[in-house]
N, C-alpha and C positions, 0 to 999 in steps of 0.2 A: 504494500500500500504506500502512497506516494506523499508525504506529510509537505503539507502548503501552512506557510507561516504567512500572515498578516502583517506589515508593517506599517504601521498610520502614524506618521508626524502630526504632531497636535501642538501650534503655538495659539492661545486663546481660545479655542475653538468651543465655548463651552455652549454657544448658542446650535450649533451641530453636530457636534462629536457622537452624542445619546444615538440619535437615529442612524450613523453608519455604522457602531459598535450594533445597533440593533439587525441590521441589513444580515451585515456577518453572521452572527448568531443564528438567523432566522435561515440563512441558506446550507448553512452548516448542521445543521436541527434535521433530525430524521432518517439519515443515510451514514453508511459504514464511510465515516473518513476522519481521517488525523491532520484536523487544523489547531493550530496556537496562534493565540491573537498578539499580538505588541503596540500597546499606546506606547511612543514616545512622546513625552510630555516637554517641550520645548522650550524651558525658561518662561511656563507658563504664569501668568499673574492673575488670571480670572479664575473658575470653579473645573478647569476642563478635568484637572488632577481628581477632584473629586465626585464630579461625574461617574470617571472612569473605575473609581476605586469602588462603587457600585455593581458592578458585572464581575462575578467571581471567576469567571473565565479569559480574563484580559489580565495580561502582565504590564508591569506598567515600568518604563524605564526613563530615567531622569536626564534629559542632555541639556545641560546649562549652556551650550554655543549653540547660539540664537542660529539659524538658516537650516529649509529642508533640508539639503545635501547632508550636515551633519548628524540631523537625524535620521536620515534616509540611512547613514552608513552605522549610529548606534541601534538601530533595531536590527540592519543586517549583522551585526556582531553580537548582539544577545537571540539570535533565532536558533532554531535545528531544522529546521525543515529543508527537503528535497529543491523545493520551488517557494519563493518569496517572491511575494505577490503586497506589490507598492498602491496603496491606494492613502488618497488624501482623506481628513476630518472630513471637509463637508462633501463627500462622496456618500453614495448607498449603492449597495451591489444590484442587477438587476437581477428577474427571477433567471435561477441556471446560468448563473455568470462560475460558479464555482466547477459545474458540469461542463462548462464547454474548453475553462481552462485544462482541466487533466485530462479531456478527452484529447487537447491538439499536442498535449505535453506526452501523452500513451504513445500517437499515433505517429511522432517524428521523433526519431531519439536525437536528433540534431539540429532538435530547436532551443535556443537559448536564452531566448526572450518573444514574449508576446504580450501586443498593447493593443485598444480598441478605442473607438471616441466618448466622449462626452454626450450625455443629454442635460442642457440647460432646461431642467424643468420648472425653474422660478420663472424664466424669463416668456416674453409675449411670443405668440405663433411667425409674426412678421421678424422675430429679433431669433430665432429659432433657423429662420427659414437663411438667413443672412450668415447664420453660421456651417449651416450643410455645405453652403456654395464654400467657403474655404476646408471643410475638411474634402471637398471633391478635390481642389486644388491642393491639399494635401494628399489624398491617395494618390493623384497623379507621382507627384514628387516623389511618392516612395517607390509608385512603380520604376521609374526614372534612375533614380538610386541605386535601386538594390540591384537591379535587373540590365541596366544597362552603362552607367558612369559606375555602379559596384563600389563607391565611397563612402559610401553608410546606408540606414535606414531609416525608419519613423518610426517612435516611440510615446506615446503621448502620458506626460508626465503626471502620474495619480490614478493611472489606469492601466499597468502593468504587471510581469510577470518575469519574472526571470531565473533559471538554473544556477543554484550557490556554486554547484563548481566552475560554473563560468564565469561568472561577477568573481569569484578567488581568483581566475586566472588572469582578470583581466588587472585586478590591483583594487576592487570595490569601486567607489564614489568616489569623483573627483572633488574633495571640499575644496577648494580653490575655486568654487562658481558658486557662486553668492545666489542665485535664484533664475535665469532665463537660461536655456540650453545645456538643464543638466539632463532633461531628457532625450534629447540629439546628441548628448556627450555617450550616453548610456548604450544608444544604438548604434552608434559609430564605432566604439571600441568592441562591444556585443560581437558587430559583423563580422569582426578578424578573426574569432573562433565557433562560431556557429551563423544556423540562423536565426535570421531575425522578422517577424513577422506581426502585421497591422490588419488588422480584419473588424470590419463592421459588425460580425458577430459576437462580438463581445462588449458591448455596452456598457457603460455605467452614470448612474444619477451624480449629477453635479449642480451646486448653487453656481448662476452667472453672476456672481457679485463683482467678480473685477471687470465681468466685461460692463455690465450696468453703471461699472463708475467710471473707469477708463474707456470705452464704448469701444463696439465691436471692432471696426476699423482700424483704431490706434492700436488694440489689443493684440489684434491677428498683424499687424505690421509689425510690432517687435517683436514677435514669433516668427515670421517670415525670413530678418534680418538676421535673429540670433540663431534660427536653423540651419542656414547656409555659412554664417560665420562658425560658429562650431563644425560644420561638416568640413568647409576647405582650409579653414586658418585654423581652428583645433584652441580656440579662446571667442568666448560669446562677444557680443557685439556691446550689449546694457551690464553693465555692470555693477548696475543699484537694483532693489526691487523694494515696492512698498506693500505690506501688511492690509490687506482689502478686509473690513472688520465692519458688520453691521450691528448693534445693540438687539435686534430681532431677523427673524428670517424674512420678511416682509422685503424682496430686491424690487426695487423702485429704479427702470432706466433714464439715466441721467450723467452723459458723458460729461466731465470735465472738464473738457479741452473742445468745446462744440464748433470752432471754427475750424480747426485744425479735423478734426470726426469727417467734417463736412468736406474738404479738402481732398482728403484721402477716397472716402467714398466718390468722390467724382473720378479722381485718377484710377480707382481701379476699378470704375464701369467703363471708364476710356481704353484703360490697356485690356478689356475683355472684348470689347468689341472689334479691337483693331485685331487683336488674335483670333477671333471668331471671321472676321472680313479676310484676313491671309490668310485661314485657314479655305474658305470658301473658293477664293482668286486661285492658289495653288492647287485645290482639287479640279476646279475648273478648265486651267493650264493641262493638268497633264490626261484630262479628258481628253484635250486636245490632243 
């Protein structure tokens, strides 16, 4: 039997934490498997510590250096498990997220990590729909990647899985990246020794809190920036990140920076159409 350890960074999170500690549980509930959970509790200063000290089945591990990555690498150092399996606070699993993971982890012995997208389920159907169109322009990139430049892969960060003896091989978590492209850091070194694989069928619930504050556009552009900077230069592009923290679950969208929002969303309906128009002209050409 293939024991999947849990690791969830928890800095504040005491407004979400409850219900993905509950997600786990509940998908883990009823079937022959050997999961262990891991709060790492992140230099927290609100109730997440005590939250968690609630679920007698959650080990709870202390990292006083504030940033995911360091907790990302003290839960992988207090685990046992075969596959650790990186998910954030305000995540929840979806139903058979636990079944589809050891099913693709059975049926490849040469896969060494697997990630899947996000559902912003706080956020509006139109703010939903804005986000599919960049995870399509993500799966391309990864088709791209893996398959034909072969310089990394896609990993999407709070929604992964990965084999301990390959994360050992590869040296763990890079803490040297503070918060954008440590999950293209992940996928990139991952690809040197196995594979690495992104699939729609693996889902998971997420609050859109930072896209709500930072708004989608600026959001997906310094993911865009720092995915390619880590894939060809091997150091992220942003090298601050800010703490997205609401008092309640209630995400209210309201981009920050709304000239700038507006901006970007012009220039990347320009550069889809011009790719959509050479796409059409080139097919047309060799009709000819």
């Amino acid at each position: 039997m293939i024991k999947l350890s849990f690791v969830i960074p928890a800095y504040n999170e005491e407004v979400y934490v409850g219900k993905c500690l509950d997600s786990i549980t509940r998908e883990s509930r009823g079937k022959e498997r050997d999961v262990e959970i891991i709060l790492v509790n992140n230099a927290s200063t609100d109730g997440t510590r005590a939250i968690a000290e609630k679920y007698p089945n959650v080990r709870i591990v202390d990292e006083q250096k504030k940033g995911i990555v360091f907790a990302r690498q003290a839960g992988f150092a207090a685990s046992h498990g075969e596959l650790i399996a990186n998910v954030d606070a305000d995540t929840m699993l979806t139903p058979g997220w636990i079944d589809t993971a050891l099913s693709e982890f059975r049926s490849n012995p040469d896969l060494v990590a697997l990630s899947g997208p996000f559902i912003y389920y706080d956020l509006s159907k139109m703010a939903q729909l804005l986000v599919k169109f960049f995870y399509f322009a993500t799966y391309l990139a990864y088709l791209l990647n893996r398959f034909i430049f072969r310089a990394g892969s896609v990993v999407q960060g709070g929604n992964f899985i990965v084999r301990r003896s390959a994360l050992q091989k590869i040296g763990g978590f890079d803490t040297n990246i503070v918060f954008y492209g440590e999950d293209t850091d992940i996928a990139r070194r991952m690809r040197k020794v196995g594979d690495v694989k992104f699939t729609f069928a693996l889902p998971i619930y997420s609050s859109g809190r930072r896209l709500a504050k930072e708004g989608i556009f600026t959001t997906g552009m310094s993911y865009v920036l720092n995915y390619f900077w880590i894939t060809f230069f091997k150091k992220p592009f942003t090298m601050t990140s800010t703490a997205v923290r609401f008092p309640h679950e209630k995400t209210v969208y309201k981009a920050e920076h709304r000239t700038r929002e507006w901006v970007l969303a012009l220039g990347t309906i320009v550069v889809v159409f011009a790719l959509i128009e050479g796409l059409i002209y080139a097919f047309s050409r060799f009709r000819l």
